[in-house]
C-alpha positions as CSV (number, residue, x, y, z in Angstrom):
1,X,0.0,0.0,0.0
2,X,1.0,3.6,-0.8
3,X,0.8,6.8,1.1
4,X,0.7,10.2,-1.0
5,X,-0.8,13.5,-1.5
6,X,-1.8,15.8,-4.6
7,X,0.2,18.7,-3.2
8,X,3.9,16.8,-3.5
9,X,4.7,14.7,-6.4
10,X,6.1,11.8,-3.9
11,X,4.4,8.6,-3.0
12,X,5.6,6.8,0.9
13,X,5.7,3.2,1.4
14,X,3.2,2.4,4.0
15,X,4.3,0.5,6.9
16,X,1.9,-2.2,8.1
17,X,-1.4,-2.5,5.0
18,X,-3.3,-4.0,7.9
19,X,-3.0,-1.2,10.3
20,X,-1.8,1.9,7.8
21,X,-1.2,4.9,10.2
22,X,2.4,5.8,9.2
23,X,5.2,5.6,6.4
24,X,8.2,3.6,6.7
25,X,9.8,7.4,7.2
26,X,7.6,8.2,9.9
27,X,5.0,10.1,8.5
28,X,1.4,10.3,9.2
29,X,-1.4,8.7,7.0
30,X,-5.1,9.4,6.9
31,X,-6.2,5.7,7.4
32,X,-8.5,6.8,4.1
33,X,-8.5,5.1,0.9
34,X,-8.4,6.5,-2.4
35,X,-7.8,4.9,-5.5
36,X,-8.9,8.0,-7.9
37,X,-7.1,11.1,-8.4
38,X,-7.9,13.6,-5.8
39,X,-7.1,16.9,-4.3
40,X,-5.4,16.5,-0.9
41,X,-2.7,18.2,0.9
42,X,-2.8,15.3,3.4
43,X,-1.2,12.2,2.8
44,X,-3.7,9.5,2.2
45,X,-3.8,5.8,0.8
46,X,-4.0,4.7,-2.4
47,X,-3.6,0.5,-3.4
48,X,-1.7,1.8,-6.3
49,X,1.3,2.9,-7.1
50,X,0.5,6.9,-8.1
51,X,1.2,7.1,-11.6
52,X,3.8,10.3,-12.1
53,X,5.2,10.4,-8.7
54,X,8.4,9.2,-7.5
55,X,9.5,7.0,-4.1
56,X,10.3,9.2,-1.4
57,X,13.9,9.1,-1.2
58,X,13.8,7.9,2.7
59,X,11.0,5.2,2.3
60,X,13.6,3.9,-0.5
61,X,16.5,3.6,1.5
62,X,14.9,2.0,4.5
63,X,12.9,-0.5,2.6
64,X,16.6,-1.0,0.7
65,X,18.1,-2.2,4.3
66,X,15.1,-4.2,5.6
67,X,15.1,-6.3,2.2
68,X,19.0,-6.4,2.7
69,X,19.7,-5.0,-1.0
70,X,21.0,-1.7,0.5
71,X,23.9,-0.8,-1.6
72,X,25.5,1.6,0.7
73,X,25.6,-1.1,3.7
């Protein structure tokens, strides 16, 4: 599951799709989801990965080290 908002450009990696309240970088989720394009400044679930948005840079390196692929450790 994905985390994201309109406002940003950058989609999160949520951190547990059975409980979604927060990123793998710590942020905050609206346990709401939408699978359509909307309007948001809060970050909100989507099942999808957000078409035209890139992986936030700190959700990619941590899911990096927890799938031991990290190329920097």
């Amino acid at each position: 599951m994905y985390a994201t908002s309109s406002s940003i450009g950058v989609f999160h990696l949520v951190i547990d799709a059975a409980n979604p309240t927060s990123t793998l970088c710590g942020l905050r989720v609206v346990p709401i989801v939408i699978d359509r394009p909307a309007t948001s400044e809060t970050l909100y679930l989507t099942s999808t990965k957000p078409a035209g948005s890139v992986l936030c840079r700190e959700c990619r390196s941590i899911d990096q080290r927890e799938r031991g692929d990290d190329p920097s450790a």
